[in-house]
N, C-alpha and C positions, 0 to 999 in steps of 0.2 A: 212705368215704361214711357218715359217722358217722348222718342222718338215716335210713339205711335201717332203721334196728336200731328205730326208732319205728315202724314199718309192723308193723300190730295182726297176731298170729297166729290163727290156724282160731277156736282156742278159744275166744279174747278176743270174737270178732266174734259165734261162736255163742251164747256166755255173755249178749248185750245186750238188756234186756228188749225192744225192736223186732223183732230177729230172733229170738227165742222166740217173741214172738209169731205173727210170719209161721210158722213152726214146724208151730206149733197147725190151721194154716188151710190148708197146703201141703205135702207130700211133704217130708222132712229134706233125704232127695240132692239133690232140685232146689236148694235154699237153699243146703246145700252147695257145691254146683258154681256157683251165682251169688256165691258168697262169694268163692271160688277165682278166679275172673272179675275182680273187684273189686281182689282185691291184686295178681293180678298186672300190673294196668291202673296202679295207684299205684307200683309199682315199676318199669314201664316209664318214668312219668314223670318219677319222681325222676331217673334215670339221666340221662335225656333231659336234664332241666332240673333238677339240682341246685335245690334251695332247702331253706331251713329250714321243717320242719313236724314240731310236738309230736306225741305218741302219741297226746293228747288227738282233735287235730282230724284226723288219720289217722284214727282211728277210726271219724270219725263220717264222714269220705267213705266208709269200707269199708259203712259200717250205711248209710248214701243211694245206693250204688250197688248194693249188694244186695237194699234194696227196689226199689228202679226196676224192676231186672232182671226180678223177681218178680211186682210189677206189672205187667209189659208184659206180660208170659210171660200172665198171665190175664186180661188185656185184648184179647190177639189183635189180629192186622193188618187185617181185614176190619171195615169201622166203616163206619156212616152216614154220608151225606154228604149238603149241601143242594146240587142243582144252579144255581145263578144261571147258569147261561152262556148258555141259552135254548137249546141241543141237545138236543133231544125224548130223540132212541134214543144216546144218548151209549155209544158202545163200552167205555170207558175205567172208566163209570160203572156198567157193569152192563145198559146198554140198557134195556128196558120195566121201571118198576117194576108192582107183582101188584096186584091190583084187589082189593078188599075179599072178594067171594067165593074168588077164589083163595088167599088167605090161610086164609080158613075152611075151606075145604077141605083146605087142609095143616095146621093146628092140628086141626080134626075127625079127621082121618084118620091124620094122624101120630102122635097121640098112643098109640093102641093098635093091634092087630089089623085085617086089613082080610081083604077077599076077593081080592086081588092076581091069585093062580090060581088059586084054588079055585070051583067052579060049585057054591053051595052047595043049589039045589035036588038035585042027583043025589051030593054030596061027592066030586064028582069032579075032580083038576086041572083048573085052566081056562087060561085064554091071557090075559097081561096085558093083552095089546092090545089085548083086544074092549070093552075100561073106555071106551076114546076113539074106536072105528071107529064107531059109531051118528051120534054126534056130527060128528064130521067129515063120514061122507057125505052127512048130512042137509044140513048148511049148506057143499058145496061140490058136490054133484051127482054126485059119484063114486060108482063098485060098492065100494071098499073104500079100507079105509087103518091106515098102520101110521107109530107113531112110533120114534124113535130119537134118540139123544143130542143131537145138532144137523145144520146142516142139511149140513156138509160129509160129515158118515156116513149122511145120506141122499141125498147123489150116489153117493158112495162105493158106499153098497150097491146103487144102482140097478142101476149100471156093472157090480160085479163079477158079478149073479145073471144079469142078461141079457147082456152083451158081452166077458165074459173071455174074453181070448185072438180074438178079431174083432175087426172095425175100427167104429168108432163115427164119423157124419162131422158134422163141428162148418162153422158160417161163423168163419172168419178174426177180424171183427168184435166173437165173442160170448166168445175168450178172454181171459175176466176175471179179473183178481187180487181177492181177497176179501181179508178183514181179516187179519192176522197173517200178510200173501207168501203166504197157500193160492193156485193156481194151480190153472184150471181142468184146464191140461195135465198137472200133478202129480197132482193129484187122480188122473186119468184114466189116468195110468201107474201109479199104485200099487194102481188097482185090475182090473189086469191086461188093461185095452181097450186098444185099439191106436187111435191119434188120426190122423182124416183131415182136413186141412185143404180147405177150398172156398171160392171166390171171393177177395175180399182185402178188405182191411180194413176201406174204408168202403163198398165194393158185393160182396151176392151174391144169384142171383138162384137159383130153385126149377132152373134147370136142372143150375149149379152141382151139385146133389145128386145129380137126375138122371145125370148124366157118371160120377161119383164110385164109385154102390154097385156092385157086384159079387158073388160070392158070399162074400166071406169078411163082410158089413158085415153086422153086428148090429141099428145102433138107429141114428135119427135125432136129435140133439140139438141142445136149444135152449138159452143162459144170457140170461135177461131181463138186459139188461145195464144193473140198478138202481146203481148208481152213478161211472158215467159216463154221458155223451154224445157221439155223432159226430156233427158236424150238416152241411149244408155238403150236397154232391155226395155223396150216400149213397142208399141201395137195404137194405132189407132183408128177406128172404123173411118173410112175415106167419105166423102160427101156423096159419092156414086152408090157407094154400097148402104149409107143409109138412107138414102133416097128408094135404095130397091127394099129395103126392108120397110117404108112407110106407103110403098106401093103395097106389097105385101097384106100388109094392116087396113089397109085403105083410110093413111092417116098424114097429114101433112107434118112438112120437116119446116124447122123455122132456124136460119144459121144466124149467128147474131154476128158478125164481119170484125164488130168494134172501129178500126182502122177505116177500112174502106177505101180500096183504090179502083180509079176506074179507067186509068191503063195501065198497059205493063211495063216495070220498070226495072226488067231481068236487065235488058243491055250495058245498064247502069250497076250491077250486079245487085241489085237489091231483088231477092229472087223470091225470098218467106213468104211475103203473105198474097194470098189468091185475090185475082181482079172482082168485083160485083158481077162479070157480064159470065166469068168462069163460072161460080156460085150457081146463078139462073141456067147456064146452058147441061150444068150437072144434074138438074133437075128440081132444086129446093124449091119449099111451095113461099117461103118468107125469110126473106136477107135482111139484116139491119145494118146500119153502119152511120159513123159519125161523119156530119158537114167541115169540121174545123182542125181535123187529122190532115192522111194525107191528101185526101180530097181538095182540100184548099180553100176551103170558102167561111163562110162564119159557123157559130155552134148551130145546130140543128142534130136531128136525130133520123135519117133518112128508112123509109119503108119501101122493099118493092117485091115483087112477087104475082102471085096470082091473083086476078080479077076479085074473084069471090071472097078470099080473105081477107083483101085488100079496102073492100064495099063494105065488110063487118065490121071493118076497123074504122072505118067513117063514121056510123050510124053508132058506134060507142058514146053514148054520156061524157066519157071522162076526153074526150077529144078535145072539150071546148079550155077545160083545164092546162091542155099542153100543145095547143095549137102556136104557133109560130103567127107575128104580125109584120107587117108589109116590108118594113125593114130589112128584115132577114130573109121575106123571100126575096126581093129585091138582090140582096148580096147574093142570093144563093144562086139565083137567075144568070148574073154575072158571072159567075165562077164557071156553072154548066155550059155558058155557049163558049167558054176557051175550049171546055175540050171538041166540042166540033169540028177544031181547025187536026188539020197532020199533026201540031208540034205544040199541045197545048203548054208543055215545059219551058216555053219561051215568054207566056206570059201569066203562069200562074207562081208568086215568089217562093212556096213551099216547093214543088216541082224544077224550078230553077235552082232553090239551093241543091236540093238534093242530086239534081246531074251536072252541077261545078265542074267542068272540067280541071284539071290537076292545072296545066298552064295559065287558066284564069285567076285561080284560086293565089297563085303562085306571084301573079302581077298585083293581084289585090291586094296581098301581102309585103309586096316592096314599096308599094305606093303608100302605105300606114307607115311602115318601115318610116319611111323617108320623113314623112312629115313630122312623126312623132320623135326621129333624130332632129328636125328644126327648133321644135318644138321645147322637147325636154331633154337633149341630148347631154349636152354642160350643166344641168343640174346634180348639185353634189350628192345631193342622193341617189342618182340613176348611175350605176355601174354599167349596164351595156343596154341595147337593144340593137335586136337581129331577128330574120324573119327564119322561122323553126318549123320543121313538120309534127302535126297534132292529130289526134283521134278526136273525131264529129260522132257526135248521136245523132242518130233520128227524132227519138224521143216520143212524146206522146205514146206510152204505150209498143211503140212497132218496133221492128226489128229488134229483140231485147239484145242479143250477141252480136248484133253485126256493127260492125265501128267505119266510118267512113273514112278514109285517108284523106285529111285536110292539112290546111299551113293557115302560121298564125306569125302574130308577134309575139317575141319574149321581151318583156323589160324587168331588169333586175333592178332591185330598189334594194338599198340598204337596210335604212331605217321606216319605221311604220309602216310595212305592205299592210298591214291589215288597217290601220285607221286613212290610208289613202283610197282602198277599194270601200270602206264604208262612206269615204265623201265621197267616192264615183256614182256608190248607189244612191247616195243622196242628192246628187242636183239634177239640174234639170235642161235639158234633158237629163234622165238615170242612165248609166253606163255600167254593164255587169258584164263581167269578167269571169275568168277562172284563176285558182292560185294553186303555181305547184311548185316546191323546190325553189322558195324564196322569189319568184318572180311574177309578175302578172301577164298572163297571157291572154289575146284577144285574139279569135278566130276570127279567117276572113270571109268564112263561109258564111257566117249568118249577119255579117255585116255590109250596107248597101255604099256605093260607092261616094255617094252625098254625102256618105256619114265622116270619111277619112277627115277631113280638116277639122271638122266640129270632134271627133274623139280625140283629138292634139290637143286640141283646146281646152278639156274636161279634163284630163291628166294633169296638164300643166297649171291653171285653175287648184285643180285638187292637190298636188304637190307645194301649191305658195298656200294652202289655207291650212295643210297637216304644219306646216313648217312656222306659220304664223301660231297657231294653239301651238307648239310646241315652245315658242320663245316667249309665249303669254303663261305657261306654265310656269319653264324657269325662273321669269320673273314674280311672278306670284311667292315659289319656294323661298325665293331670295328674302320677300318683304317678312317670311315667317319666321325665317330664320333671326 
């Protein structure tokens, strides 16, 4: 294989002012080892596929594959993305984006030194956690509260401080799968409770409970069960009436929220799921619920309830394990003092999407319209675009049946819809879409209005690069033929 002996050595590749240069800006080893990368990728090919190729142009694949490499290496996997699909709390996406305080609050505080745990009137360590307990019990009615990583380590923790090794009694109905197969049941076995099932799937009723406890049962448990529905011949114990059945026992209720809102956002017709501050004034002794739903802030796993549960769940071992660092209280800090104000919907973006008004939503979408007619309007792939009424998720888990009335753009593309939204999802910024009935559609609801000229641009961008690989194909066939 006389072609191999043209495949450029260490030296030759390191010697190339491109790669000297990256040099200069990057760790040797790392170039190194991208170098190393590179030939051996070019000699797996030749093998593979024998062909003719000089030293020259060896070369220069060696020197374009070991910047790449390089490049990506400090480019990182973690990038921006424009959501168009109209999924509020998108899982996939990272859920709530941060609210402008939130942000500043992590830039402020991130940047230097903080009082994390230090109580700097007496310079005495202090307790992370008292950064966010003020805040939380004020705006949800609770004696205390404690955060942690997210919300499945604050079931987790519930479970293990109050019902390790006792039985904990669930309805049938309320074992729910969370995102990523977490399993209520799992959950609940791994943190050492013992799981008592009651009633059945779609009925159970307070006596259910009643029959169940015994002496070995710990705690009464509730899973708001935000994203599903039973509808039909169903029954289910109300949080008033299991709270009277754990008075009864003389045994606390623990409701695990998932969702977590902490105001009400019936006017908007979003009606399902119960506030935190409802939860607490029902009586529950322990509410859980996530930071990064509707809440709006970063991931966390939010705890509040009563004093005494709340004190056991601190002095737990495994706290230090899923404690939350400054960062994230910082965000979460941020998030809590919007809602303080009348109208925290004004400046938390999860909150603002979700109460769009129809009119806004409707400008927002003539304004895309528009640009994206400048844009890519004469491109002969593009048959039409027009601004169209669409159905928006919530997402994350909530409202599972309720669909929002949104508006979007439709553009109807002829050829390649799907290799044009895989280059949308590939640059950069990424731009994700939905596809239905041959055209791409982009809601205006989960997109910011900065974003309008830069999504013009990623389309049209992406429309000359599907169209470019496609005239590189044909000529390719040509030369085989």
């Amino acid at each position: 294989m006389e072609h191999l002996k043209n495949i450029p050595n260490m030296d030759e590749i390191l010697k190339n002012p491109h790669v000297m240069a990256l040099c200069s800006r990057v760790r040797r080893d790392l170039v190194v080892a991208a170098a190393r990368v590179a030939v051996a990728g070019l000699r797996t090919e030749l093998l593979e596929r024998p062909q003719p190729a000089s030293k020259t142009s060896l070369l220069e694949q060696a020197v374009e594959r070991t910047t790449k490499t390089i490049n990506d290496l400090k480019r990182g996997t973690l990038q921006e993305v424009i959501n168009g699909t109209g999924v509020v709390l998108h899982t996939n996406l990272g859920r709530a984006p941060l609210s402008a305080m939130a942000l500043q609050e992590i830039y402020h505080l991130g940047a230097g030194y903080t009082n994390l745990e230090m109580e700097l009137s007496s310079g005495d360590r202090g307790s992370r956690y008292r950064h966010l307990e003020g805040l939380l019990t004020r705006l949800t009615g609770a004696e205390a509260a404690l955060v942690v990583n997210n919300n499945a380590a604050a079931v987790f923790l519930g479970l293990n401080t109050l019902a390790a090794g006792r039985e904990v009694i669930v309805s049938r109905g309320q074992l729910v799968e969370i995102g990523g197969a977490f399993r209520i049941p799992e959950v609940m076995k791994a943190s050492g409770a013992c799981l008592v099932e009651v009633g059945t799937t779609n009925k159970t009723y307070g006596a259910d409970y009643l029959e169940a406890i015994n002496a070995e049962t710990a705690l009464l448990f509730s899973a708001h069960t935000s994203n599903y529905r039973i509808v039909g011949f169903t029954r289910e114990v109300s949080l008033a009436e299991l709270v009277e059945v754990g008075q009864r026992a003389s045994l606390p209720v623990m409701h695990d929220l998932g969702s977590g809102v902490l105001c009400d956002l019936s006017a908007w017709g979003l009606k399902e799921e119960p506030t935190v501050k409802a939860s607490i004034e029902a009586g529950v002794d322990i509410v859980t619920f996530s930071g990064d739903k509707l809440l709006g802030g970063p991931q966390a796993g939010i705890i509040v309830g009563k004093k005494t549960y709340i004190d056991a769940m601190k002095k737990n071992q495994l706290l230090r394990a899923l404690r939350v660092d400054k960062l994230t209280i910082a965000a979460l800090e941020g998030t809590l003092k919007a809602y303080l104000t009348e109208h925290p919907e004004q400046d938390i973006p999860v909150l603002r999407m979700l109460t769009a008004a129809p009119e806004e939503l409707y400008d927002k979408s003539g304004q895309l319209c528009q640009e994206l007619q400048t844009a890519v309007g004469s491109h002969p792939r593009v048959s039409h675009i027009a601004v169209v009424p669409l159905e928006d998720r919530v997402g994350g888990g909530a409202y599972p049946i309720h669909s929002l009335p949104g508006c979007g753009v439709e553009i109807a593309i002829g050829q390649g819809l799907e290799a044009i939204a895989r280059r949308l999802r590939q640059s950069r910024p990424a731009l994700l879409t939905r596809i239905q009935d041959n055209c791409l559609l982009i809601s205006a609801r989960t997109v910011e209005m900065v974003q309008i000229k830069q999504i013009a641009e990623l389309l049209k961008q992406a429309l000359k690069d599907v169209q470019s690989e496609g005239k590189t194909g044909s000529e390719s066939a040509q030369e085989e033929i």
